[in-house]
C-alpha positions as a printed Julia matrix, in Angstrom:
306×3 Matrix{Float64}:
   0.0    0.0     0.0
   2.9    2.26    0.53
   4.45   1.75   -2.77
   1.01   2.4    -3.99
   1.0    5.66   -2.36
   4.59   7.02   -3.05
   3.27   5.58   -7.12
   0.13   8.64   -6.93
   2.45  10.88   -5.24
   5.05  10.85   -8.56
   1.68  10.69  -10.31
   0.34  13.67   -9.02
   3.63  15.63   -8.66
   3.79  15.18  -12.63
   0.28  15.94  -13.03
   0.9   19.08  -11.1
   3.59  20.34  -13.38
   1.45  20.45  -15.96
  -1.78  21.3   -14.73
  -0.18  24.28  -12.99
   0.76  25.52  -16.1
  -3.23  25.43  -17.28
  -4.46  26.6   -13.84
  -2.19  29.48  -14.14
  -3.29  30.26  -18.38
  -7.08  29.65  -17.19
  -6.58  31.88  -14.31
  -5.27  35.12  -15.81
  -6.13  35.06  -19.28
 -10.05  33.15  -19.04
  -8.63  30.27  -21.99
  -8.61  26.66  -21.62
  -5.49  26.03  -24.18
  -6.42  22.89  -25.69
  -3.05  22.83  -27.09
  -1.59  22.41  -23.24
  -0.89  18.71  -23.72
   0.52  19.44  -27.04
   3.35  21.69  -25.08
   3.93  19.01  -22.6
   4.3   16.61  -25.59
   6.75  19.23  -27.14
   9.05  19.68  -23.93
   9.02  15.35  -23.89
  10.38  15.61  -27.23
  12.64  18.3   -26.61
  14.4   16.8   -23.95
  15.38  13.77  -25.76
  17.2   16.25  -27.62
  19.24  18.11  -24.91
  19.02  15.71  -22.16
  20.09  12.47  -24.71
  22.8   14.93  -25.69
  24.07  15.96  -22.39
  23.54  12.43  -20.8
  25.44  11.18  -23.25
  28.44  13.52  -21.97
  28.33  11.54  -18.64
  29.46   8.54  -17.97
  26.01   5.69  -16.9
  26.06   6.1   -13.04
  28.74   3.36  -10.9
  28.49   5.17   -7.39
  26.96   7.73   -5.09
  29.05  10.41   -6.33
  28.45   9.79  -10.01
  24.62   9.46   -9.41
  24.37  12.31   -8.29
  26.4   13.81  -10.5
  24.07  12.25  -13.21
  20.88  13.58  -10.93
  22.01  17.03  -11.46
  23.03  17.0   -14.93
  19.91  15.9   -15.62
  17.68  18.44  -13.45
  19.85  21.08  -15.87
  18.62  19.45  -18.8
  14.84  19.25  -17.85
  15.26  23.09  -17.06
  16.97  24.02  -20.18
  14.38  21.57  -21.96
  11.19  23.78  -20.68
  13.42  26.91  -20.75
  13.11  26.11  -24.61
   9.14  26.06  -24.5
   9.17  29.68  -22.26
   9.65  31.52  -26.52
   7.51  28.96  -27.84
   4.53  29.84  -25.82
   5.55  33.3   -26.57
   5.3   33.46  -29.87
   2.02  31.23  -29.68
   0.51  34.23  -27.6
   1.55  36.92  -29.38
   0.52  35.6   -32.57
  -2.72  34.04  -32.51
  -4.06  34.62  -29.11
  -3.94  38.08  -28.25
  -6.24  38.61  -31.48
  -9.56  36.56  -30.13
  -9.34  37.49  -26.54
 -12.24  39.27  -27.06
 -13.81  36.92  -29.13
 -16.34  34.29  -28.02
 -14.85  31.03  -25.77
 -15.95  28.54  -29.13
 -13.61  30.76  -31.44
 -10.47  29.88  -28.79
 -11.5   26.5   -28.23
 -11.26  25.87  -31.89
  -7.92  28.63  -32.31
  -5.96  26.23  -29.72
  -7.63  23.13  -31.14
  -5.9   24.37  -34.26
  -2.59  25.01  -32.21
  -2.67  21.33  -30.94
  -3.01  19.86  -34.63
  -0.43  21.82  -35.96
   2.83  20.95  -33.14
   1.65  17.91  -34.12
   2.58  17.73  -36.91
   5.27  19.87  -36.5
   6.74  17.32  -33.71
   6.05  14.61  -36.37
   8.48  16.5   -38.63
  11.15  17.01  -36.61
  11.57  13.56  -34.67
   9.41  10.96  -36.93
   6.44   9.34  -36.47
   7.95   6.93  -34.36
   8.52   6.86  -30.45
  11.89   8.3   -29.12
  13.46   6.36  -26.41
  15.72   8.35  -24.15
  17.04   5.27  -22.6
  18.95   4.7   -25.31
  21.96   6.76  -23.43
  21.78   5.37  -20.06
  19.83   7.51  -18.01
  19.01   8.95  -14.54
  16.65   5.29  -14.19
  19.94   3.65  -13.39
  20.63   5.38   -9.87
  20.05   2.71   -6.98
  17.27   2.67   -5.09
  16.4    4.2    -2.03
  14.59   2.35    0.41
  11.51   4.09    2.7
  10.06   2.47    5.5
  11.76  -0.98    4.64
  10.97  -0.99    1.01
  13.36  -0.45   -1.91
  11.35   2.42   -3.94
  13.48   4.07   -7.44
  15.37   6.87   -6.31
  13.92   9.06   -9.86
  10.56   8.47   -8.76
  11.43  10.19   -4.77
  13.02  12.87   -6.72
  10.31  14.01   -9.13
   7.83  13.65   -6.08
  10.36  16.69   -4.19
  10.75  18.84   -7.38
   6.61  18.65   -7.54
   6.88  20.11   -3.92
   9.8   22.33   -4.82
   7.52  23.4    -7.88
   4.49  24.18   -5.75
   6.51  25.91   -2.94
   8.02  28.09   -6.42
   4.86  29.15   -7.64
   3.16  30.41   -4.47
   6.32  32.0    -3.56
   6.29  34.06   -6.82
   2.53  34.86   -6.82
   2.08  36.31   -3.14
   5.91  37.26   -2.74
   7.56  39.09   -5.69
   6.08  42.23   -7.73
   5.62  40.45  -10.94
   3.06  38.13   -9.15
   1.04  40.47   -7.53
   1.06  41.97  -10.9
  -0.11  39.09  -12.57
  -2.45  38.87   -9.71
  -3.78  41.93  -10.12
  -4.23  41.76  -13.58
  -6.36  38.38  -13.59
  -8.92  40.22  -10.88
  -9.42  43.46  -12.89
  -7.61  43.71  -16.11
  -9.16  47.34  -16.58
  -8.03  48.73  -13.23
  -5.0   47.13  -13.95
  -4.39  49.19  -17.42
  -5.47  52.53  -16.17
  -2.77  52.32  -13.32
  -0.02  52.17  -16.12
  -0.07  47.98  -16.18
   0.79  46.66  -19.89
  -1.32  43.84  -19.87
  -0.22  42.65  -23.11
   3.63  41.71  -21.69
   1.64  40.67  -18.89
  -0.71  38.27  -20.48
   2.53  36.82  -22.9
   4.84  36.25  -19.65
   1.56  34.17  -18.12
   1.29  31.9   -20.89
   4.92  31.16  -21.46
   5.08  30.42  -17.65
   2.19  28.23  -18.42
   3.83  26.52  -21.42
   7.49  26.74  -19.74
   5.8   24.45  -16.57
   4.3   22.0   -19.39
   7.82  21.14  -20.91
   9.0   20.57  -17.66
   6.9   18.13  -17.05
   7.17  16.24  -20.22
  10.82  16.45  -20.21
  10.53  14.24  -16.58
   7.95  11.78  -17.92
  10.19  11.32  -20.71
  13.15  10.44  -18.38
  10.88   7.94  -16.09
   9.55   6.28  -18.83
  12.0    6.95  -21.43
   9.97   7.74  -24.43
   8.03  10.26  -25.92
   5.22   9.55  -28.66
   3.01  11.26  -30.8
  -0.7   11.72  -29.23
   1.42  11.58  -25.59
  -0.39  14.87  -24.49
  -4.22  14.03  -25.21
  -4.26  11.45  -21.54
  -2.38  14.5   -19.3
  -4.32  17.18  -21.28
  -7.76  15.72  -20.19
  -6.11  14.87  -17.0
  -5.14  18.24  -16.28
  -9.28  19.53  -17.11
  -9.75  17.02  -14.38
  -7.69  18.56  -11.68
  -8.37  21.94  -12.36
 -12.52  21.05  -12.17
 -11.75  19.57   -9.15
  -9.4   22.14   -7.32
 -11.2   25.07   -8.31
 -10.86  27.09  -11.8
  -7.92  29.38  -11.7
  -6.78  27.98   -8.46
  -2.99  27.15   -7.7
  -3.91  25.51   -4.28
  -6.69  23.73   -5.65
  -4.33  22.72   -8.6
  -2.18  21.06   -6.36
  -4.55  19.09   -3.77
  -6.43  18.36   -6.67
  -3.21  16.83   -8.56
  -2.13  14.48   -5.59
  -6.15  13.19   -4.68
  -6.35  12.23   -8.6
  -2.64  10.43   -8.63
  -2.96   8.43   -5.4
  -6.77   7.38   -5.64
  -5.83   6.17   -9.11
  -2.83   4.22   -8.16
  -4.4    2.82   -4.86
  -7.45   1.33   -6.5
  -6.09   0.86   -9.87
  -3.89  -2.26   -8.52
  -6.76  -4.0    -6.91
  -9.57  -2.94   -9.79
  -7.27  -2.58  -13.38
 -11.05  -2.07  -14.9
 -11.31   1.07  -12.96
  -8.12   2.9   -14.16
  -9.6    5.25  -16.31
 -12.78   5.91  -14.19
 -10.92   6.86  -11.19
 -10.1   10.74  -11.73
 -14.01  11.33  -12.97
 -15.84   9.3   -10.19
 -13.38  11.84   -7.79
 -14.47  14.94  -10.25
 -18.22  13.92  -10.07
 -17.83  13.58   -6.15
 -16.37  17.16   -5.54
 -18.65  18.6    -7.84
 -21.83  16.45   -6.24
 -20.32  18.01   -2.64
 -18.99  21.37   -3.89
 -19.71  22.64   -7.42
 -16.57  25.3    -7.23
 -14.39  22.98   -6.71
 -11.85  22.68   -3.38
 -10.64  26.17   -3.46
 -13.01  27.9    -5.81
 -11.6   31.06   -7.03
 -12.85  31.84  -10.71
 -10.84  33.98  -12.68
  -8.5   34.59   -9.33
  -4.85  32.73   -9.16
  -4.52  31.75   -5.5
């Protein structure tokens, strides 16, 4: 049961890192991008790029020393992976989503619809139809275990769980802490106040979504290293995943975002051992349920990051 549990707490720490990046775009700018999973897809891809490369500039892990070693070359990697998606999402905003904010929701559901078919297919141009295996160059999976409470539990796994906490701990740090989040802040609860008191909510509403993207990469690029591939299509599961956490935390809700990302991975992984038939039903009975028992979700805050 406690394997079970530390399982839906890597779960939920990757969910987190990409539904953050949604909760946050939802919560500022009023869009669910349904090119999100697309991004996270994108920053998988990436990183077997720049993390096979620099991996491959390290010896496979022998020892303590040279794990860790490894663990931090790595961590570098995944950063400079979703440091790559930060211009990407950008460029996406500047170009073709600042023009329909004021546009009906149907006109940027099917704008970011759009988006998701074509880094598709730009994805499939660059790397192949094919899956990419990152394993290829002997990767972080290699480190020894660590063991918890008498049993032996991957040491990758442990880590992605902390950088989901570290993550967290980040964002609510920069939101209620530092000038550029309150500004961002402020300019989700009153956009107009916001402009008349000298606020350029376009730079504002262009950093927000390549935050939003940036945290989606990040997240691919350490799926990619756990399992070791990335695929075409990978982003459709985690982008419907991601609906469901945000639905259940609360729209536009970091905290909610977060409870809401942990209750969906360790429900699934607890019951999904003992009733397979129930894997996919899992997240949805729990949406249903908070909805049934609070229809804002866990920390309702619409149109508010908090």
């Amino acid at each position: 049961m406690l394997e079970h549990v530390l399982n839906g707490l890597y779960y939920g720490s990757i969910l987190f890192m990409i539904a953050s990046g949604m909760t946050i775009i939802f919560g500022v700018l009023g869009i669910l991008n349904l090119a999100h999973g697309e991004l996270y897809a994108l920053g998988a891809f990436s990183a077997f790029s720049i993390i096979g490369f620099v991996a491959g500039q390290v010896a496979a892990p022998t020892g303590p020393v040279t794990a860790i070693v490894f663990g931090v070359v790595v961590l570098a990697g995944s950063l400079a992976t979703a440091a790559v998606l930060l211009p990407v999402g950008g460029a996406l905003e500047a170009a073709f989503i600042r023009p329909i904010y004021d546009r009906d929701e149907v006109y940027q559901l099917l704008l970011t619809y759009g988006l998701l078919l074509v880094l598709t297919d730009v994805m499939k141009f660059v790397w192949g139809p094919s899956p990419v295996d990152l394993g290829v160059f002997g990767g972080i999976n290699e480190i020894p275990t660590t063991e918890l409470v008498g049993i032996d539990y991957p040491s990758y796994n442990v880590f992605v769980i902390l950088i989901g906490i570290a993550v967290f701990a980040w964002l609510v740090w920069f939101f209620d802490r530092t000038k550029t989040g309150r500004i961002v802040r402020a300019t989700a609860i009153n956009r107009e106040m916001s402009t008349a008191i000298g606020i350029s909510t376009d730079r504002m509403f262009t950093l927000v979504f390549a935050i939003g993207a940036f945290f989606a990469g990040f997240g691919g690029a350490m799926v990619s290293i756990g399992p070791g591939s990335a695929s075409l299509g990978m982003g459709l599961d985690w982008l419907v995943l991601s609906f469901v956490v945000i639905v259940i935390g609360g729209l536009g809700s970091l905290n909610g975002a977060f409870v809401g990302s942990m209750l969906v991975g360790v429900s699934s992984r607890v019951v999904t051992p003992y009733y397979p038939q129930l894997e996919l039903a899992v997240p949805f009975l729990l949406m249903v349920l908070v909805l049934l028992l609070k229809p804002e979700g866990l920390y309702g805050a619409w149109g508010e990051i908090q």
